[in-house]
C-alpha positions, 0 to 999 in steps of 0.5 A: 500500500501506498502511503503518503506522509505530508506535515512538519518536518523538524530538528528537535531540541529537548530539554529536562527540567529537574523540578515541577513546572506547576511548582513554578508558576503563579496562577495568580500573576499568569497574565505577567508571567515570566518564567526561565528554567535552567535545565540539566539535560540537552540533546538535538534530535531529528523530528517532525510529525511526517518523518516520525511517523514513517520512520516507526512504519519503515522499521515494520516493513514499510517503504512511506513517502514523505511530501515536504518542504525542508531546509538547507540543513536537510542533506543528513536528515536525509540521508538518515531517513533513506538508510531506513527505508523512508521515500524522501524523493518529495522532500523539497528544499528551499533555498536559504531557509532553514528547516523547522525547529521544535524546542521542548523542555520536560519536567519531572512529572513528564509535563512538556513546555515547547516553542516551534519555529516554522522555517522551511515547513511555512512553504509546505503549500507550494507542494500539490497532491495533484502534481504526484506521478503516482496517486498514494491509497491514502494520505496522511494530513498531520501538523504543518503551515495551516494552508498546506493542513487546508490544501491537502485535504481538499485535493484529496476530496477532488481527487477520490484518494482517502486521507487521514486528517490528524490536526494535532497542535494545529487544532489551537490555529485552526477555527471549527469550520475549517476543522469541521471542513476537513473532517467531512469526508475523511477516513481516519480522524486521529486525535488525543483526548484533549485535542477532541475536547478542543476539537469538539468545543470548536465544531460544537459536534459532540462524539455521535456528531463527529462520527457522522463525518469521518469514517473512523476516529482514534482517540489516544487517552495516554497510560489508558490507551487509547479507543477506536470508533467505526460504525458504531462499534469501539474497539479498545487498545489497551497501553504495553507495560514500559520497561521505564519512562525516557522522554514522551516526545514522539510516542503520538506519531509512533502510535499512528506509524505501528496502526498505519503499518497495521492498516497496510497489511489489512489487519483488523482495528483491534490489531492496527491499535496494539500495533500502534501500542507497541510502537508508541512505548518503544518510543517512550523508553528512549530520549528523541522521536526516532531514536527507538530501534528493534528487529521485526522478530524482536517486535512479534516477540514483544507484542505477543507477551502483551497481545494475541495476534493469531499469528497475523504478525508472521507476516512482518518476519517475511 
C-alpha cells in the first residue's frame, strides 16, 4: 500500500527540567508571567510529525513517502531517513531557509513546555497532491503551515484518494469550520483526548456528531490507551507495560506509524491499535522521536507477551 506522509518536518531540541513546572508558576500573576528554567539535560534530535511517523512504519516493513518542504540543513536528515527505508524523493528544499525547529523542555512529572519555529515547513503549500506521478491509497494530513493542513485535504476530496486528517497542535490555529471542513469526508480522524475536547468545543459536534463525518476516529487517552470508533462499534487498545519512562516526545506519531503499518497489511482495528501500542512505548523508553530501534522478530516477540495476534504478525518476519 501506498502511503503518503505530508506535515512538519523538524530538528528537535529537548530539554529536562529537574523540578515541577506547576511548582513554578503563579496562577495568580499568569497574565505577567515570566518564567526561565535552567535545565540539566540537552540533546538535538531529528523530528517532525511526517518523518516520525514513517520512520516507526519503515522499521515494520514499510517503504512511506514523505511530501515536504525542508531546509538547507536537510542533506543528513536525509540521508538518515533513506538508510531506513523512508521515500524522501518529495522532500523539497528551499533555498536559504532553514528547516523547522521544535524546542521542548520536560519536567519531572513528564509535563512538556515547547516553542516551534516554522522555517522551511511555512512553504509546505507550494507542494500539490495533484502534481504526484503516482496517486498514494491514502494520505496522511498531520501538523504543518495551516494552508498546506487546508490544501491537502481538499485535493484529496477532488481527487477520490482517502486521507487521514490528524490536526494535532494545529487544532489551537485552526477555527471549527475549517476543522469541521476537513473532517467531512475523511477516513481516519486521529486525535488525543484533549485535542477532541478542543476539537469538539470548536465544531460544537459532540462524539455521535463527529462520527457522522469521518469514517473512523482514534482517540489516544495516554497510560489508558487509547479507543477506536467505526460504525458504531469501539474497539479498545489497551497501553504495553514500559520497561521505564525516557522522554514522551514522539510516542503520538509512533502510535499512528505501528496502526498505519497495521492498516497496510489489512489487519483488523483491534490489531492496527496494539500495533500502534507497541510502537508508541518503544518510543517512550528512549530520549528523541526516532531514536527507538528493534528487529521485526524482536517486535512479534514483544507484542505477543502483551497481545494475541493469531499469528497475523508472521507476516512482518517475511
Amino acid at each position: 500500500m501506498d502511503i503518503l506522509l505530508t506535515g512538519s518536518v523538524a530538528y528537535d531540541y529537548l530539554m529536562t527540567f529537574p523540578g515541577a513546572f506547576k511548582e513554578q508558576i503563579l496562577s495568580e500573576r499568569l497574565d505577567s508571567i515570566s518564567l526561565s528554567f535552567l535545565v540539566d539535560g540537552m540533546s538535538k534530535q531529528r523530528g517532525g510529525i511526517a518523518p516520525n511517523i514513517a520512520y516507526t512504519m519503515a522499521l515494520l516493513g514499510e517503504k512511506p513517502r514523505v511530501m515536504a518542504t525542508v531546509g538547507v540543513d536537510f542533506e543528513e536528515y536525509r540521508a538518515w531517513l533513506d538508510s531506513k527505508g523512508v521515500n524522501t524523493e518529495l522532500m523539497k528544499v528551499v533555498p536559504g531557509v532553514f528547516t523547522a525547529s521544535f524546542f521542548a523542555t520536560t519536567d519531572q512529572n513528564s509535563a512538556q513546555i515547547a516553542s516551534f519555529y516554522p522555517g522551511a515547513m511555512g512553504y509546505s503549500a507550494t507542494q500539490s497532491i495533484k502534481e504526484l506521478d503516482k496517486k498514494p491509497n491514502l494520505v496522511i494530513v498531520s501538523p504543518s503551515a495551516p494552508d498546506a493542513m487546508m490544501k491537502f485535504p481538499a485535493e484529496c476530496r477532488e481527487l477520490g484518494i482517502p486521507y487521514l486528517y490528524d490536526p494535532s497542535q494545529q487544532v489551537l490555529r485552526l477555527e471549527g469550520p475549517e476543522l469541521a471542513r476537513d473532517m467531512e469526508g475523511a477516513h481516519f480522524l486521529f486525535c488525543n483526548d484533549y485535542e477532541f475536547g478542543l476539537i469538539s468545543r470548536k465544531t460544537g459536534w459532540n462524539l455521535e456528531q463527529i462520527l457522522e463525518h469521518v469514517k473512523v476516529l482514534v482517540i489516544t487517552r495516554g497510560k489508558d490507551g487509547a479507543d477506536l470508533y467505526s460504525n458504531g462499534d469501539v474497539v479498545h487498545i489497551a497501553t504495553v507495560p514500559e520497561k521505564e519512562v525516557a522522554d514522551p516526545t514522539g510516542v503520538g506519531d509512533a502510535f499512528r506509524g505501528g496502526f498505519l503499518a497495521g492498516y497496510a497489511h489489512g489487519f483488523d482495528w483491534k490489531l492496527c491499535g496494539e500495533l500502534g501500542s507497541l510502537s508508541a512505548v518503544y518510543c517512550l523508553e528512549q530520549r528523541g522521536t526516532q531514536s527507538h530501534s528493534y528487529t521485526r522478530q524482536e517486535f512479534v516477540e514483544r507484542f505477543r507477551t502483551n497481545f494475541d495476534d493469531g499469528g497475523k504478525l508472521n507476516v512482518l518476519l517475511k
